[in-house]
GUTOR-960876 format. One record per residue (C-alpha): residue number from 0; residue in one letter; x negated, y negated, z negated. Coordinates in steps of 0.25 Angstrom, whole numbers, plus 5000, padded with zeros to 4 digits. Each point is the difference from the previous one (the first is absolute). Last residue first. Layout:
<nodes>
@num=NUM	residu=A	east=X	north=Y	up=Z $
...
</nodes>
This chain:
<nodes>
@num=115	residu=X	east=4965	north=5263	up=5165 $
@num=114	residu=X	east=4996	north=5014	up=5005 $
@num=113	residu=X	east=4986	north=4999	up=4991 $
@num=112	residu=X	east=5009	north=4996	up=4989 $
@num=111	residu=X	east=5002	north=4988	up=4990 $
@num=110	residu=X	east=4995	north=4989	up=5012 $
@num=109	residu=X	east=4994	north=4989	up=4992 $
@num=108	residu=X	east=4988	north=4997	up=5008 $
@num=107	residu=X	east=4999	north=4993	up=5013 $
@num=106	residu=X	east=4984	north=4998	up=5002 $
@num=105	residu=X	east=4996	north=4993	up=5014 $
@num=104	residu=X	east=4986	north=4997	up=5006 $
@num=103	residu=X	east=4992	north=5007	up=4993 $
@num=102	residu=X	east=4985	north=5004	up=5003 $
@num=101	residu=X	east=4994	north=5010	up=5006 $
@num=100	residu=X	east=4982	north=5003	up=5001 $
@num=99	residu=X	east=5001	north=5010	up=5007 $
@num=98	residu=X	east=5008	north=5000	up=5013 $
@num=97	residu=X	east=4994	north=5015	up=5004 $
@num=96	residu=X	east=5000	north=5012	up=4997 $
@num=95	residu=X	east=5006	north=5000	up=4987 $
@num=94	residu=X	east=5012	north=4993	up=5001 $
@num=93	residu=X	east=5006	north=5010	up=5010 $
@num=92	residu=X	east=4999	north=5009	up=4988 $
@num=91	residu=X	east=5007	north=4992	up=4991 $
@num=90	residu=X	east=4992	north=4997	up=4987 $
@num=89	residu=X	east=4999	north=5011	up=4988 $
@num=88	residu=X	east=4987	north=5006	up=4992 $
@num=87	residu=X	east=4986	north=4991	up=5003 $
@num=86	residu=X	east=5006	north=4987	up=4995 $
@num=85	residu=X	east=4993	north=4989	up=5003 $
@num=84	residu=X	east=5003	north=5005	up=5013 $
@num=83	residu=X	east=5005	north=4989	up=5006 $
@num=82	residu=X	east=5015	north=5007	up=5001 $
@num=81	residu=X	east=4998	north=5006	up=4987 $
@num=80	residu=X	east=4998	north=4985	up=4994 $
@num=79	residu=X	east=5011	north=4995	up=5007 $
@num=78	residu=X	east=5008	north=5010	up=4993 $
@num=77	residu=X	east=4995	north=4999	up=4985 $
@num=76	residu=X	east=5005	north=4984	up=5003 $
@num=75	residu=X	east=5014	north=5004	up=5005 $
@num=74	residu=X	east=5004	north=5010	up=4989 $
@num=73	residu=X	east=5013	north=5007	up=5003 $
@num=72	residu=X	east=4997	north=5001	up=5014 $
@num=71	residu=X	east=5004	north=4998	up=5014 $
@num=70	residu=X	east=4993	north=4999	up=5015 $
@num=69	residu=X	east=5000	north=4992	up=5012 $
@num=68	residu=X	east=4987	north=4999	up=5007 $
@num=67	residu=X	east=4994	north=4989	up=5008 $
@num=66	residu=X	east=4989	north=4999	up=5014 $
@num=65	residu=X	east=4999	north=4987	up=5007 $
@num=64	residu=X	east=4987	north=4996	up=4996 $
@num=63	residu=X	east=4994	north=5015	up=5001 $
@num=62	residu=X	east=4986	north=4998	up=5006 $
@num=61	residu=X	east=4997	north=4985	up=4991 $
@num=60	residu=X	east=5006	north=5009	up=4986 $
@num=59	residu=X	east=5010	north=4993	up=4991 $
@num=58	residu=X	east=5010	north=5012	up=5002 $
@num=57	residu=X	east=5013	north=4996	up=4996 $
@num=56	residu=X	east=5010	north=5005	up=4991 $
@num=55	residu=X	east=5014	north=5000	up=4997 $
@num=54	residu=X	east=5006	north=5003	up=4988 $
@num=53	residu=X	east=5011	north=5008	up=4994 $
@num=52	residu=X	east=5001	north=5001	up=4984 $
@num=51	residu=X	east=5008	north=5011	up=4992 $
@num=50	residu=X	east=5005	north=4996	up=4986 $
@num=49	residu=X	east=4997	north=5009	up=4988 $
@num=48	residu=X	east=5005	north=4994	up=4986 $
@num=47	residu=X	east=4991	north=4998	up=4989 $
@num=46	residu=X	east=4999	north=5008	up=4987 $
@num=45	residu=X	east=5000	north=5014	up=5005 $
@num=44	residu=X	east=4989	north=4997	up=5008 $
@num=43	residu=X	east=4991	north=4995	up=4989 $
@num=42	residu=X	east=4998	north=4985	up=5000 $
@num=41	residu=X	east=4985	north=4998	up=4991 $
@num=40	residu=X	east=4993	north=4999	up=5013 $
@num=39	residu=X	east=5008	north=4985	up=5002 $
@num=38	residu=X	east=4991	north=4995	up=4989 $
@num=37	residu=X	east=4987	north=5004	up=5006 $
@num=36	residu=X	east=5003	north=4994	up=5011 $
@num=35	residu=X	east=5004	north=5006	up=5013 $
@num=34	residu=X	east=4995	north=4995	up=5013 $
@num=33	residu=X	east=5011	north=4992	up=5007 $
@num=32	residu=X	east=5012	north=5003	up=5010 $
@num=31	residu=X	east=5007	north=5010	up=4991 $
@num=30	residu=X	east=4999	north=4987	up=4988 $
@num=29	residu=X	east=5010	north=4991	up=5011 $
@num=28	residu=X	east=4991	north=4989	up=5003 $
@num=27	residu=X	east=4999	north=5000	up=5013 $
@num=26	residu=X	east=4998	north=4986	up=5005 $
@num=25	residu=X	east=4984	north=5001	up=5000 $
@num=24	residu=X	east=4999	north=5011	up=5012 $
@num=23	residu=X	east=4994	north=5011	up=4994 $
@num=22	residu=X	east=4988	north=5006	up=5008 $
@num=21	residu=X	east=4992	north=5012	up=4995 $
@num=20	residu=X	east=4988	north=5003	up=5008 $
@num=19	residu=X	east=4989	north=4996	up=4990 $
@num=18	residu=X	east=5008	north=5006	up=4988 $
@num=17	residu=X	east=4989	north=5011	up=4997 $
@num=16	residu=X	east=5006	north=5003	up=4987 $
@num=15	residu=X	east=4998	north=5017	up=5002 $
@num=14	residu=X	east=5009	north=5007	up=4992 $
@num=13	residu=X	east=5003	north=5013	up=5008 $
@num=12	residu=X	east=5015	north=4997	up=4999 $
@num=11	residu=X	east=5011	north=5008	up=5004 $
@num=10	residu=X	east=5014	north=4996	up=4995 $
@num=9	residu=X	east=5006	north=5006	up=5013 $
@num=8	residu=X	east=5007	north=4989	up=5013 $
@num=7	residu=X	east=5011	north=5004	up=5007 $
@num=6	residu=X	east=4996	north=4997	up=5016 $
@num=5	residu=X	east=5011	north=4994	up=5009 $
@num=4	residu=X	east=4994	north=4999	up=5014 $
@num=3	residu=X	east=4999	north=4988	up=5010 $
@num=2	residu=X	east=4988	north=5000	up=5009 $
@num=1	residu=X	east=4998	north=4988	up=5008 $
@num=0	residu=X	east=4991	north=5001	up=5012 $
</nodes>
């Protein structure tokens, strides 16, 4: 059952660095995709451009193998977080249910708009 809902993602954060569930393929290397360093903080929002990212997920759970999820954000790895609940604020709803743990499979970023 695939579901396929675009979500727009909040900057909630509870803080919890539980990162057990959060699955980055090693080719992605754009700095949305990774955890942020402490270097990469210092960036305020009126310094850096906001680009909107679509991804596809899918679930790495044995009774969901064939389920995925197409959403977009501005901050891909914050999202993946929320959707495995790492994140207690955010997360799609039909990603909560079940599916958990997600992982990506595709990120397309660059898109200047959320209509682009």
């Amino acid at each position: 059952n695939n579901n396929n809902n675009s979500d727009d993602d909040g900057d909630n954060s509870d803080g919890d660095d539980s990162d057990n569930l959060l699955t980055l393929p090693p080719s992605f290397k754009h700095h949305h995709l990774q955890e942020p360093t402490s270097s990469s903080r210092k960036h305020t929002k009126s310094t850096t451009t906001k680009h909107y990212h679509c991804y596809l997920l899918h679930s790495l759970s044995p009774r969901h193998p064939h389920k995925t999820y197409i959403g977009f954000t501005t901050n891909p790895y914050r999202r993946l977080r929320q959707h495995n609940g790492i994140l207690k604020h955010g997360g799609a709803f039909r990603t909560k249910k079940s599916g958990r743990p997600w992982q990506f499979v595709c990120v397309v970023h660059g898109f200047s708009d959320k209509i682009a």
